[in-house]
PAZAPA-4460 file (N, C-alpha, C; in steps of 0.05 Angstrom, whole numbers, plus 32768, in hexadecimal, padded with zeros to 4 digits):
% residues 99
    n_x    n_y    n_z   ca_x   ca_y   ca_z    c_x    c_y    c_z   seq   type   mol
   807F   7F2A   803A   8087   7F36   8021   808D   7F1F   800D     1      X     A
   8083   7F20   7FF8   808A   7F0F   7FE1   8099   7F1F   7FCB     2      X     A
   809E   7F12   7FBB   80AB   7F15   7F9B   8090   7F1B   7F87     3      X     A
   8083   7F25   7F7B   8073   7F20   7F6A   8075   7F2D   7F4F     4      X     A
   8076   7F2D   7F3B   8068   7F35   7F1E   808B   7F44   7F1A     5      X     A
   809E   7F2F   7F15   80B7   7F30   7F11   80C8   7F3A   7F24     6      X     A
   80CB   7F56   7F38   80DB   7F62   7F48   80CC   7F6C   7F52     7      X     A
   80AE   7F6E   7F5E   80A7   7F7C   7F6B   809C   7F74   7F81     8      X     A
   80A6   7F80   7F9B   80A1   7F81   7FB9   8083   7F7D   7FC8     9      X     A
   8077   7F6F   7FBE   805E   7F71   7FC9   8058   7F66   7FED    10      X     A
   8052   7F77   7FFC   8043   7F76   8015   802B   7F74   801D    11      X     A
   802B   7F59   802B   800C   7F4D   8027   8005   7F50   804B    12      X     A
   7FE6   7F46   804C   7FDA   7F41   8069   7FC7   7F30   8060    13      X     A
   7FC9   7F18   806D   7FB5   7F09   806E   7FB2   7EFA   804A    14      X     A
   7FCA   7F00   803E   7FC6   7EF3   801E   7FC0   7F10   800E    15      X     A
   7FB5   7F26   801D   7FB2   7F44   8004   7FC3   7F53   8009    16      X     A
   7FC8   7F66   7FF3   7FDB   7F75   7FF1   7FD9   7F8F   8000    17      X     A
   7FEB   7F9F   8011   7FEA   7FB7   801B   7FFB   7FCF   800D    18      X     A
   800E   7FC3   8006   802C   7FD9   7FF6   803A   7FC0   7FE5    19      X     A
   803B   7FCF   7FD3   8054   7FC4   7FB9   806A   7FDE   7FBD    20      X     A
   8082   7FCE   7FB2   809C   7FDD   7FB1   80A9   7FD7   7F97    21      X     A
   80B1   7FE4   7F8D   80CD   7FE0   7F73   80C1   7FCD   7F63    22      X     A
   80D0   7FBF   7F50   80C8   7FBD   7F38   80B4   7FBA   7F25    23      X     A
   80AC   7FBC   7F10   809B   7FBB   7EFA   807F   7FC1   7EFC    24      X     A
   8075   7FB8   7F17   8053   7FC5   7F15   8052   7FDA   7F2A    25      X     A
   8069   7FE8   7F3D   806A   7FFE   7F4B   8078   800A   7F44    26      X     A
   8087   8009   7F24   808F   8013   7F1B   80AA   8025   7F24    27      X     A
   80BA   8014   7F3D   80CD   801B   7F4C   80D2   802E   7F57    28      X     A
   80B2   8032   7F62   80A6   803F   7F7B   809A   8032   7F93    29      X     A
   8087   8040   7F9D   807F   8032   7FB1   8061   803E   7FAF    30      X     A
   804C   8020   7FAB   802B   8022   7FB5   8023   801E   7FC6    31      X     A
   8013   802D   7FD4   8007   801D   7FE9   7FE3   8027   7FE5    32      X     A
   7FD6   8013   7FFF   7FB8   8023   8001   7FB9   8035   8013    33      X     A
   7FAB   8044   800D   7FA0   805A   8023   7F7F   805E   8024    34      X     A
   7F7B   806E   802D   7F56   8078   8032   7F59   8081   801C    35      X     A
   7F3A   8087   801B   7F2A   809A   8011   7F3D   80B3   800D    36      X     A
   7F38   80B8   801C   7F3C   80DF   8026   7F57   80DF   801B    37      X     A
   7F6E   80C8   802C   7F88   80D5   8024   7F93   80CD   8006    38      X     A
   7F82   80BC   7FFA   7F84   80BC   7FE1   7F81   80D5   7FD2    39      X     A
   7F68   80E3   7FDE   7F60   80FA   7FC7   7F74   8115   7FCF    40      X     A
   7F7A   8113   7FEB   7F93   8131   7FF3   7FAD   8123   7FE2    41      X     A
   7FB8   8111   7FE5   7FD1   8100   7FD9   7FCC   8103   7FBC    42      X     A
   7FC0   8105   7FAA   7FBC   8100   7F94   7FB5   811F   7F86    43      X     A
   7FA7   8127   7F91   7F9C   8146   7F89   7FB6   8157   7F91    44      X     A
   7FC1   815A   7FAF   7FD5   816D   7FAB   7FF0   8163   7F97    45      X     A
   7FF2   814D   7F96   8007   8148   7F84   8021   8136   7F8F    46      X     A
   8019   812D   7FAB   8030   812B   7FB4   8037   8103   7FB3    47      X     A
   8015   80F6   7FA6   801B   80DD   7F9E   800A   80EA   7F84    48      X     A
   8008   80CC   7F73   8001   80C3   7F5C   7FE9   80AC   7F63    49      X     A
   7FD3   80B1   7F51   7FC6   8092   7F5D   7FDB   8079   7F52    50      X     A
   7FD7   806D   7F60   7FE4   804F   7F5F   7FDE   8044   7F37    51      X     A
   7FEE   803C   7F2A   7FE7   802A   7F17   7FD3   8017   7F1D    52      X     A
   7FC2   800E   7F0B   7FB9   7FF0   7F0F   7FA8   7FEF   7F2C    53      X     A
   7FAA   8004   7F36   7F9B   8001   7F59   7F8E   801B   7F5F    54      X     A
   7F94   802A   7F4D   7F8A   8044   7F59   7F67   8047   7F64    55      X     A
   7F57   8032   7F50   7F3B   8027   7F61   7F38   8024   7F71    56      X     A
   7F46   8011   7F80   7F4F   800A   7F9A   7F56   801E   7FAE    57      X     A
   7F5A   8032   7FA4   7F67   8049   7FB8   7F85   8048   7FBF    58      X     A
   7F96   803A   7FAE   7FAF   8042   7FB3   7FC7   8050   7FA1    59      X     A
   7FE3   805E   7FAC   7FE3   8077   7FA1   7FFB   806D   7FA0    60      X     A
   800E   8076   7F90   8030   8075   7F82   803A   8085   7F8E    61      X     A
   8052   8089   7F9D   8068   8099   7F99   807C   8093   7F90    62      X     A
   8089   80A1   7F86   80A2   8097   7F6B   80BC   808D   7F85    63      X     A
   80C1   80A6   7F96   80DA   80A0   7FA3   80D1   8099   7FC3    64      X     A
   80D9   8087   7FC6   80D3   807A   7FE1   80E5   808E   7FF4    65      X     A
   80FD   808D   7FF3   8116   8096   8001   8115   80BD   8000    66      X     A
   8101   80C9   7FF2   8103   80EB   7FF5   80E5   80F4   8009    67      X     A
   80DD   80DD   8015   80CA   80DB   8023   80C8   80DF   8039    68      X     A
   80BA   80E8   8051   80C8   80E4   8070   80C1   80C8   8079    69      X     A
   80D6   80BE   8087   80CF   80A7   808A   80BF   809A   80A3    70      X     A
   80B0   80B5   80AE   8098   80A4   80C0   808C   80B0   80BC    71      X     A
   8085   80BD   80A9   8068   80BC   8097   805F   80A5   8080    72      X     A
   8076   809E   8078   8076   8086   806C   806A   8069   807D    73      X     A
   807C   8069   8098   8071   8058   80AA   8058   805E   80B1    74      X     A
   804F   806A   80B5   803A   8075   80BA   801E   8067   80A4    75      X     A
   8022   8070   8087   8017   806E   807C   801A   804D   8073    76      X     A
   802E   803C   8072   802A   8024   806D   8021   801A   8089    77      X     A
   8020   801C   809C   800C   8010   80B5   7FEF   8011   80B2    78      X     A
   7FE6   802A   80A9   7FCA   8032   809C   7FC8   8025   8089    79      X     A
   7FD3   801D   807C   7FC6   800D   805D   7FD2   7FEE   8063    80      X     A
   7FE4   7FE1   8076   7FDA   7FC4   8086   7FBF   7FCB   8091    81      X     A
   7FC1   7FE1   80A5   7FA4   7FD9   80B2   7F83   7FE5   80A1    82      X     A
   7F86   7FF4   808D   7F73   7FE5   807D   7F6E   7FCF   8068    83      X     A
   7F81   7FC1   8066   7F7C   7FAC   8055   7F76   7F95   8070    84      X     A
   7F83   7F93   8081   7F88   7F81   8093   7F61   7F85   80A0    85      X     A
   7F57   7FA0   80A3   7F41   7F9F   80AD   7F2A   7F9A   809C    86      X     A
   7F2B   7F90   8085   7F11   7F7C   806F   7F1D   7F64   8069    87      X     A
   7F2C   7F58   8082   7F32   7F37   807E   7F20   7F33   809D    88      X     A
   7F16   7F15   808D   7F07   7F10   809D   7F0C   7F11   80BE    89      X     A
   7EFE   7F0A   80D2   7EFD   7F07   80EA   7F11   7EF6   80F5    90      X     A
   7F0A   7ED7   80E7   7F1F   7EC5   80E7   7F31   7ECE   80E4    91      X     A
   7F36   7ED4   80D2   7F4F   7ED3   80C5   7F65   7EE8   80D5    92      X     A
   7F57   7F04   80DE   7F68   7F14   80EE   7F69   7F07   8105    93      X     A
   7F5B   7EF0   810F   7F5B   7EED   812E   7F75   7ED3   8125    94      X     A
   7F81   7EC3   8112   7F8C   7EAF   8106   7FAC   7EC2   810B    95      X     A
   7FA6   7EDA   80F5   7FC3   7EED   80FB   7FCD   7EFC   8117    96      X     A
   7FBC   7EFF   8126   7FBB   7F01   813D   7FB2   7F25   813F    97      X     A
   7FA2   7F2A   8132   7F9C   7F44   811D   7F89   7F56   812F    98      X     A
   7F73   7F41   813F   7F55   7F40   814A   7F60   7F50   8169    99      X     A
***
């Protein structure tokens, strides 16, 4: 976890980002990536927002971290480490101990 872009929580693998938290560019929420698919059910039923600034990328906003269940949350930030974590190279996952 680092500090980045004044107060905000960024969670990295391998140097890229998986979830931001709280201030100014998560807008003191919480982003993460997800798929395809659960981008478009998350986003269409209403229950995320696409992500600011990332929503290309496939990732989606929720405003309140804490009105959430919280192993679906776990859940869902394991899935968005292990897709970011799975388009770093070979090396590099076999370096994090990833492989």
């Amino acid at each position: 976890m680092d500090i980045q872009w004044g107060s905000d929580q960024v969670y990295k693998v391998g140097g890229k980002m998986f979830a931001v938290m709280g201030g100014p560019v998560a807008q003191d929420g919480v982003s993460f990536k997800v798929s395809d698919v659960a981008f478009e059910v998350l986003t269409e039923t209403g229950r995320a927002i696409p992500a600011p600034y990332l929503a290309r990328a496939k990732w989606v906003k929720f405003d309140d971290l804490a009105a959430l269940d919280e192993a679906e949350v776990v859940d869902w930030l394991t899935s968005a480490h292990g897709l970011v974590a799975a388009k770093l190279t070979k090396k590099l996952r076999a370096e994090l101990g990833l492989a």
